[in-house]
N, C-alpha and C positions, 0 to 999 in steps of 0.2 A: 306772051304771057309773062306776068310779073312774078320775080322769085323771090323765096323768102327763106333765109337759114334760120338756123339754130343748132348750139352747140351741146351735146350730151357725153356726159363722163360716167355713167353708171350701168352697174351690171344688171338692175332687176328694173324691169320700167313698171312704174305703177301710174297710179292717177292724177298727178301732176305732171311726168311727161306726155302722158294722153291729150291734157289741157292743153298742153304747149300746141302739140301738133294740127289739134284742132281748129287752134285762137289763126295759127301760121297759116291752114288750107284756106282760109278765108280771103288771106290776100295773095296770092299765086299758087304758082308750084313750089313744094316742101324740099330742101336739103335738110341733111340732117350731120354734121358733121360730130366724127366719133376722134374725142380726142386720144392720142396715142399713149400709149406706156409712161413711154418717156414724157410725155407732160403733165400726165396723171400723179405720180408722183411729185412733181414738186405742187399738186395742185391739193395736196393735202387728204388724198384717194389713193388708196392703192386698189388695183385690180384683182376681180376672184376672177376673173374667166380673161379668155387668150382677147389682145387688141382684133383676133382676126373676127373670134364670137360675140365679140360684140357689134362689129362691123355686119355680124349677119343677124341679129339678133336686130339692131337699128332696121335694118330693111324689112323684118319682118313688120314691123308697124305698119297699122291699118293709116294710107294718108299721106306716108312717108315715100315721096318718087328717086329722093335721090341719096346715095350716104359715102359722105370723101372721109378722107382721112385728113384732122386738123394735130400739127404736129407741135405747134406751138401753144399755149395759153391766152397768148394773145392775137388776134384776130388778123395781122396785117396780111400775110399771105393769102389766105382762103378767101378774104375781102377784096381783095386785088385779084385772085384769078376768076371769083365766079361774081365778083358787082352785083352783091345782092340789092335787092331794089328796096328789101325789108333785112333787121335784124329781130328775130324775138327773144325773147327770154323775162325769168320769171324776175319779182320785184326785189327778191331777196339780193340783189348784188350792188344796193346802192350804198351797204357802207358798210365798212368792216374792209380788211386788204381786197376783197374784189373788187373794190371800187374803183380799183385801179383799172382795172381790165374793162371794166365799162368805159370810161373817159377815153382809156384807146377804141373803143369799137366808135364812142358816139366821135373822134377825130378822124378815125377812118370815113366813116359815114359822110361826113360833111363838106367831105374834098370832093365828093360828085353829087352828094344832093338825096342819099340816102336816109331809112327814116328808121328808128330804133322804137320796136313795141316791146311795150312791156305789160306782163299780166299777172295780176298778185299770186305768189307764190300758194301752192297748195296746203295748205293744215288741214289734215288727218290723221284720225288714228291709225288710218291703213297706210296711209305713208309714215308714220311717227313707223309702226312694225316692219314696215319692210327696211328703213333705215336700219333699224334695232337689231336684226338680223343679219343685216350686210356684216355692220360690226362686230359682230359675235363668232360671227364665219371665217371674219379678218383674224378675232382671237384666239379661236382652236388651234392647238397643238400643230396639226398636219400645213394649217396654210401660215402657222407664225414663224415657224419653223425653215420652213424653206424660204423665207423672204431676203435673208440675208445674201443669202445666192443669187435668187433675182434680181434684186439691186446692186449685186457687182456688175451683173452682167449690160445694166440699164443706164448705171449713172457713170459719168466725169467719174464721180470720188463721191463715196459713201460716207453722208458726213452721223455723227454719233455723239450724244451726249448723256454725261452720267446721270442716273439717275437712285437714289438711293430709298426710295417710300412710296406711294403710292400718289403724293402729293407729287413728287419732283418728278413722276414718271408722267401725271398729267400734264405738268408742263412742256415736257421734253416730247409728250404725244399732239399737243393743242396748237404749241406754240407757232403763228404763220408770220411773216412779216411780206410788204410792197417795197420794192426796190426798183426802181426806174420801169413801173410797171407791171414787173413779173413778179410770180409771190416764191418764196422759199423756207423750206420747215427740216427740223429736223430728219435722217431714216432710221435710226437706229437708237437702243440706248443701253447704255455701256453700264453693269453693275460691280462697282469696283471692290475691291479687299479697303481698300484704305477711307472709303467715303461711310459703305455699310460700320467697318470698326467705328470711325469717328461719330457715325450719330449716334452709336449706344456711347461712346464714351470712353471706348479700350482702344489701345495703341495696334496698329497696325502690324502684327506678326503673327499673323493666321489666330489670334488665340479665340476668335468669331470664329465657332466651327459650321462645317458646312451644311450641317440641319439648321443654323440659324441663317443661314445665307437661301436657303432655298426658301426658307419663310419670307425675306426680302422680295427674291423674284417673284413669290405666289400673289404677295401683295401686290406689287406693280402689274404682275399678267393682269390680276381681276381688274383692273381699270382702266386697261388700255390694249393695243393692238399691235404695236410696229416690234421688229424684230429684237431679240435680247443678247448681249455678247454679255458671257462673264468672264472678272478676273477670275479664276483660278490658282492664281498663286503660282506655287510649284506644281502647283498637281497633287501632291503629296507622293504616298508610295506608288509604285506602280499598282500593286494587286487593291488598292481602295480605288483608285484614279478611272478604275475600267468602270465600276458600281458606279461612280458620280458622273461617268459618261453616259450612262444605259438613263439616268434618273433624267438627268437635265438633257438629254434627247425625247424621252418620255413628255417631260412640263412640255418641250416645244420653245426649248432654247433653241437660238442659232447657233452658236458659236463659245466652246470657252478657250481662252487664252492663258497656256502656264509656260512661266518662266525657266531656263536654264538652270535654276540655282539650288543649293541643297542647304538641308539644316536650317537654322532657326530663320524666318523670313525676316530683313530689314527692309525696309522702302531703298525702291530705287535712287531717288533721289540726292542720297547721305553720299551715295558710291564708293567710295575708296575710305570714306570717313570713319566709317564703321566695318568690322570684318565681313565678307560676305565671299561664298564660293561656288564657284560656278558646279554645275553636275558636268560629268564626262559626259563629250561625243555620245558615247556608246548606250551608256545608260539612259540619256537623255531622248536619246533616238530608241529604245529600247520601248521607254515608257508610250512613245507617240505610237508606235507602233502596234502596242497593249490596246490605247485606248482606241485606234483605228479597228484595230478589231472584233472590239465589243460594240460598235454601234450599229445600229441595224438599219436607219436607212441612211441614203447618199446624199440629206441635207444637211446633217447635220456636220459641224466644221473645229478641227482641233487646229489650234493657230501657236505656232510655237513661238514663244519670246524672248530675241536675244541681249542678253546681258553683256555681252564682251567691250562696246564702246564705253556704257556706265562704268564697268569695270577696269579702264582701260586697260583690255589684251588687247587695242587694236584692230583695225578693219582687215586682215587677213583672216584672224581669227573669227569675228564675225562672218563673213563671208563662205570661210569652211562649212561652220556651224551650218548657216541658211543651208546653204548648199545638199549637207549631209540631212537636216530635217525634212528637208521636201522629200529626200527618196527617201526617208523612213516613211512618209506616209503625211506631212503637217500638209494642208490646208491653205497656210497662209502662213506669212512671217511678221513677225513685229518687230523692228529696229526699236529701239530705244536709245536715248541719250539725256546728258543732264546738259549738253552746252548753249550758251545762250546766244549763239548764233548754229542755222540749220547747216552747215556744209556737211559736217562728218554725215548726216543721215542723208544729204541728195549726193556724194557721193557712194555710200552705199548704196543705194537705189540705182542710179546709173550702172554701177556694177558686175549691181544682181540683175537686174533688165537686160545684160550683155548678153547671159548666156541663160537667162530665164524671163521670158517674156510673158507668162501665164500666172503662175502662182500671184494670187494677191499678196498686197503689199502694206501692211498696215503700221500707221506712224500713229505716236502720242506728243504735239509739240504744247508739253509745257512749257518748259522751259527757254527753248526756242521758237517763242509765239507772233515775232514777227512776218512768220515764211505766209503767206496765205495758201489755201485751196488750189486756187489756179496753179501756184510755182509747184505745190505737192502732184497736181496733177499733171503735169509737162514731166516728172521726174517718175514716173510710172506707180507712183502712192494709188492705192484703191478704194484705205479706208481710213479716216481723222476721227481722234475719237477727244474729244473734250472732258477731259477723263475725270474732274475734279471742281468745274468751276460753279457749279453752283453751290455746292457745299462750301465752296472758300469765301463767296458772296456773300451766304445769309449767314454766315458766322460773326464777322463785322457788324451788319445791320440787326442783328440780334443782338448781342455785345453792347451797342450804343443807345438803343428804344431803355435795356434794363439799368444802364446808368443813366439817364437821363428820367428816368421815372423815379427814381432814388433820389437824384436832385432835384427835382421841382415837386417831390411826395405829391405829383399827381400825373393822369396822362397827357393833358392836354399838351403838350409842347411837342409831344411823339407821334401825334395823332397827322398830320401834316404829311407826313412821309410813309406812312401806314397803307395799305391796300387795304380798301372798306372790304367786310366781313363779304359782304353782296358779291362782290367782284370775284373770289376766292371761292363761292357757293356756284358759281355759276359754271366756274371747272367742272366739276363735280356732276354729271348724267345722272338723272333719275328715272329710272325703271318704267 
């Protein structure tokens, strides 16, 4: 008897996986492969229910004889151990980055003579709502919340990028790209002190208080789904610091990140340029310890951020620090640095890995942005946060469309480099 796969990523089956399975029992017996976590995730899906319930949830299907576990995106394994004789799927993946994934399944295929069916993709309104619902489920509080954890514990390195409006959080939630076949998207997005001040307009020293910083995140939750890290600053006092832990655990934040430093906040970046002072050991550890025990569930994540490199005290200092944060209670550590080569921070890592092999590890390589992903991962990094670059991108390209429209007193010469209104509308989900 002739077999026929097909591959399923989703937690609720409705009336378009039914079709699939149907179109499929026509020409053999039915596999049904359930792709895993781990590739869900870069496949621009994250999971509400465990790899294992969906594996039993697949078998329950009327039709369905057999369900493996596909661990990749791309088909070469599962194609090579079970020689399906059919591939199916719907028509929806001939273009856009899944196209890629097609071309390898229709390469796999062709090396023995296999035949790829495809059946137009289901439009309904009962699928339009069961989509609608996935995503919504994705953006509650309880499951956005814990996502950041999930994804340490799934990916290589947690990658994150800033996002400061509702606009830049679609991007940072949409964006997919095809790289030698495999697709890849952001996990995370990072709300910073320094990106939030700069779109209203004010200089970067906390003077954006945190009722307008929660009106940021509110915006961004309402339009998208993946997990939120805030800057935090300093934290401010200890006794406000517990309240903005209780709040931003409530919205269904992941994670906020506050820095070592006391008194008026300067950006990192200035270092040594500008006066700036670290908070005590004690105090420092004092506060994490505040905030560790005002939060009520065990998703939520206080990540302490050390200043001692930026400041040059030195990597002993640094190191004590980490050291001393983890047993107050932090979460995770953030090295920070301004140099513009990575050593000073993969020797910290090395380090701190020596005699801490669990606490995540979270780097921001501005300034040191040749080091890639890979090298952060081999150095025990867990999480990359892109902490600034879009806001530094459309500052430029904004900048030049308004003097260029001033010199030619019209648009047309601007118009070239412009993203049609269309393309910009189509981010954008409607109801």
């Amino acid at each position: 008897m002739k077999t026929v796969y097909t591959c399923f990523c989703t937690d609720v089956i409705h009336d378009g996986h039914r079709n699939i399975i149907r179109e499929a029992g026509k020409y053999g017996r039915v596999i049904v492969g359930a792709l895993s976590d781990r590739a869900l995730i870069r496949y621009n899906k994250f999971p509400t229910i465990t790899q294992e319930e969906r594996v039993r949830l697949y078998r329950s299907i009327s039709g369905v004889d057999e369900v493996v576990l596909q661990d990749d995106m791309l088909y070469d394994d599962v194609i090579l151990l079970i020689h399906p004789d059919y591939v199916i799927h719907g028509d929806n993946w001939r273009e856009g980055p899944e196209a890629a994934i097609r071309a390898n399944v229709l390469g796999q295929l062709e090396k023995y003579g296999g035949e790829l069916i495809e059946v137009p993709y289901t439009y309904s309104e009962k699928v339009k709502k069961v989509d609608r619902l996935l995503k919504e489920k994705l953006a509650m509080p309880e499951y956005r919340r814990r996502r950041l954890r999930q994804l340490i514990g799934m990916c290589p390195i947690v990658k994150v990028i800033e996002a400061h409006s509702g606009l830049t959080g679609l991007i940072a939630e949409k964006t997919v790209v095809e790289e030698n076949g495999k697709l890849d998207q952001f996990d995370a997005m990072w709300v910073s002190s320094l990106c939030d001040s700069t779109a209203r307009g004010k200089p970067d020293i906390e003077l954006v208080d945190m009722s307008s910083r929660l009106r940021t995140i509110d915006e961004i939750m309402e339009v998208t789904t993946k997990p939120i890290i805030l800057d935090g600053d300093t934290g401010g006092l200890a006794e406000h610091f517990v309240y903005n832990v209780r709040t931003l655990e409530r919205m269904g934040v992941s994670a906020v990140i506050i820095e070592d430093k006391k008194g008026l906040k300067k950006n990192s970046l200035f270092g040594t340029e500008v006066v700036q002072e670290q908070e005590s050991v004690e105090e420092f550890c004092a506060k994490i310890s505040a905030g560790k025990h005002a939060q009520l569930t065990d998703d939520f994540m206080i990540i302490a951020r050390i200043e001692s490199l930026i400041l040059e005290k030195g990597m002993e200092d640094a190191l004590t620090r980490a050291f001393a944060f983890v047993e107050a209670g932090a979460d995770g550590i953030m090295i920070h640095s301004r140099k513009k080569e990575p050593d000073e921070i993969l020797e910290f890592c090395g380090r701190f890995r020596e005699r801490d092999r669990k606490t995540p590890i979270v780097v921001v390589p501005s300034s040191y942005n040749t080091v890639t992903e890979e090298e952060l991962t081999a150095h025990g990094v867990n999480i990359v946060i892109y902490a600034n670059q879009l806001t530094r991108s459309a500052f430029p390209a904004m900048q030049k469309t308004a003097e260029d429209i001033l010199r030619f007193h019209r648009a047309k010469e601007v118009d070239d480099r412009l993203l049609p209104i269309k393309d910009i509308i189509t981010l954008i989900d409607e109801l």
